[in-house]
C-alpha positions in Angstrom: -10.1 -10.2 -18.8 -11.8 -8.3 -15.9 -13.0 -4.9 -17.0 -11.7 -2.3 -14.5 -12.2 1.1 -16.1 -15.0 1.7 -14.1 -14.5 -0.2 -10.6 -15.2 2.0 -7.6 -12.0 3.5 -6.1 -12.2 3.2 -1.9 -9.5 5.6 0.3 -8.1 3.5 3.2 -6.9 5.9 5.9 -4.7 6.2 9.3 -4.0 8.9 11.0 -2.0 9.5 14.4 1.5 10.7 16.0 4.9 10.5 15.7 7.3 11.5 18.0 10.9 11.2 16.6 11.2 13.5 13.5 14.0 11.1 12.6 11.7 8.2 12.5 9.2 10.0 9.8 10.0 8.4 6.7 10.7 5.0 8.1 7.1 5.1 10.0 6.0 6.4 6.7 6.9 2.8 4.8 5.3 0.9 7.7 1.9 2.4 8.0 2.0 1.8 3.5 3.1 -1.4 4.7 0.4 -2.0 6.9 -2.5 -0.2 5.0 -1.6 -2.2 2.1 -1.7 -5.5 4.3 -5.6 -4.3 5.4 -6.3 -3.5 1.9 -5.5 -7.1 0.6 -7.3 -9.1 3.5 -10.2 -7.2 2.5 -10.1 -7.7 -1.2 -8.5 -4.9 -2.6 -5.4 -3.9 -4.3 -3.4 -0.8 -4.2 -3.9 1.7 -6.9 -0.4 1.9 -8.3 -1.6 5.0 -10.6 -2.5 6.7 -7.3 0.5 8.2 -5.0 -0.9 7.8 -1.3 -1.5 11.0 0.0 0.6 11.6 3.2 0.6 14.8 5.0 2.3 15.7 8.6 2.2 18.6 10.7 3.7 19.8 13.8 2.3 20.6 16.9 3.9 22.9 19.2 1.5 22.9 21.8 2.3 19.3 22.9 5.8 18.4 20.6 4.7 15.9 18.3 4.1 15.5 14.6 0.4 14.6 13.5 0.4 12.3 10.3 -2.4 11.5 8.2 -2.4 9.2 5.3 -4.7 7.9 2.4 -3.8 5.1 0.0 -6.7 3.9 -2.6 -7.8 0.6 -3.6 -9.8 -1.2 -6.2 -11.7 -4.3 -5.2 -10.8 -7.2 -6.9 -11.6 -10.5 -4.5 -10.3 -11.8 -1.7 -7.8 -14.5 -3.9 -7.0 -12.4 -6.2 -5.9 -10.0 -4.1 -3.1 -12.1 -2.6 -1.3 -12.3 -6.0 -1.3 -9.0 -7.4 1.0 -5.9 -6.3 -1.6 -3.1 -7.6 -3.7 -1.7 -10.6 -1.8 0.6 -13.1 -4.5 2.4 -15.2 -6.3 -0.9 -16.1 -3.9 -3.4 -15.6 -3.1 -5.2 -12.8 0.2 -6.4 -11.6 1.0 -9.5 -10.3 3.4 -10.0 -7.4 6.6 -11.6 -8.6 7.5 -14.3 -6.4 11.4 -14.5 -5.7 13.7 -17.3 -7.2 13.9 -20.3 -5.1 17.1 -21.5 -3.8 17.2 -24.5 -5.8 16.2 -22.6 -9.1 19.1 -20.3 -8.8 21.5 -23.8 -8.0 19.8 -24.8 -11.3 21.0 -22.0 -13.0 25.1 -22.3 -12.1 
C-alpha cells in the first residue's frame, strides 16, 4: 500500500463575487464542486481530514460579497484519482459507485 504520511499537501484556490446573499451556500457547493473536479484532472484528491477554508466578506462600496476559498489535495496519479473520494489521515477512500438498475431488480 502507498505510503502517504509524508506526501506534499497542495492548496487549490478560487476567489471572486457573489451577488445574491441567498445564493451563498448553494455557490459554496458548486465552486467545492468544481475545485474538486480540477483537483482530480490533475492528479489529486481531496484531503477529507482538511475542511476547505471558505471565507466571504461584504463590500459596501460596490454591493457585493467577495468569496475566497482553499481546498487541499494530495497527489496521487492521474487514474487513481478518478476512483477515490479523498484521503482521511492516511487512507484513502474510494468512490462508491451506485447500484445498477439491474442489481437492485436482482435483489427483489
Amino acid at each position: 500500500m502507498e505510503n502517504l504520511h509524508h506526501k506534499p499537501i497542495k492548496n487549490f484556490y478560487l476567489d471572486g463575487i457573489i451577488q445574491d446573499d441567498s445564493a451563498i451556500g448553494r455557490l459554496k457547493k458548486e465552486y467545492i464542486r468544481l475545485i474538486k473536479l480540477e483537483m482530480k484532472l490533475s492528479g489529486y484528491t481531496p484531503r477529507l481530514d482538511i475542511d476547505p477554508d471558505f471565507t466571504i466578506s461584504y463590500n459596501h462600496k460596490k454591493k457585493y460579497y467577495e468569496f475566497e476559498i482553499t481546498m487541499y489535495g494530495t497527489y496521487i496519479g492521474k487514474n487513481k484519482s478518478q476512483w477515490t473520494t479523498g484521503i482521511d489521515g492516511t487512507q484513502i477512500v474510494p468512490t462508491h459507485k451506485s447500484k445498477s438498475k439491474e442489481s437492485l431488480q436482482d435483489q427483489a
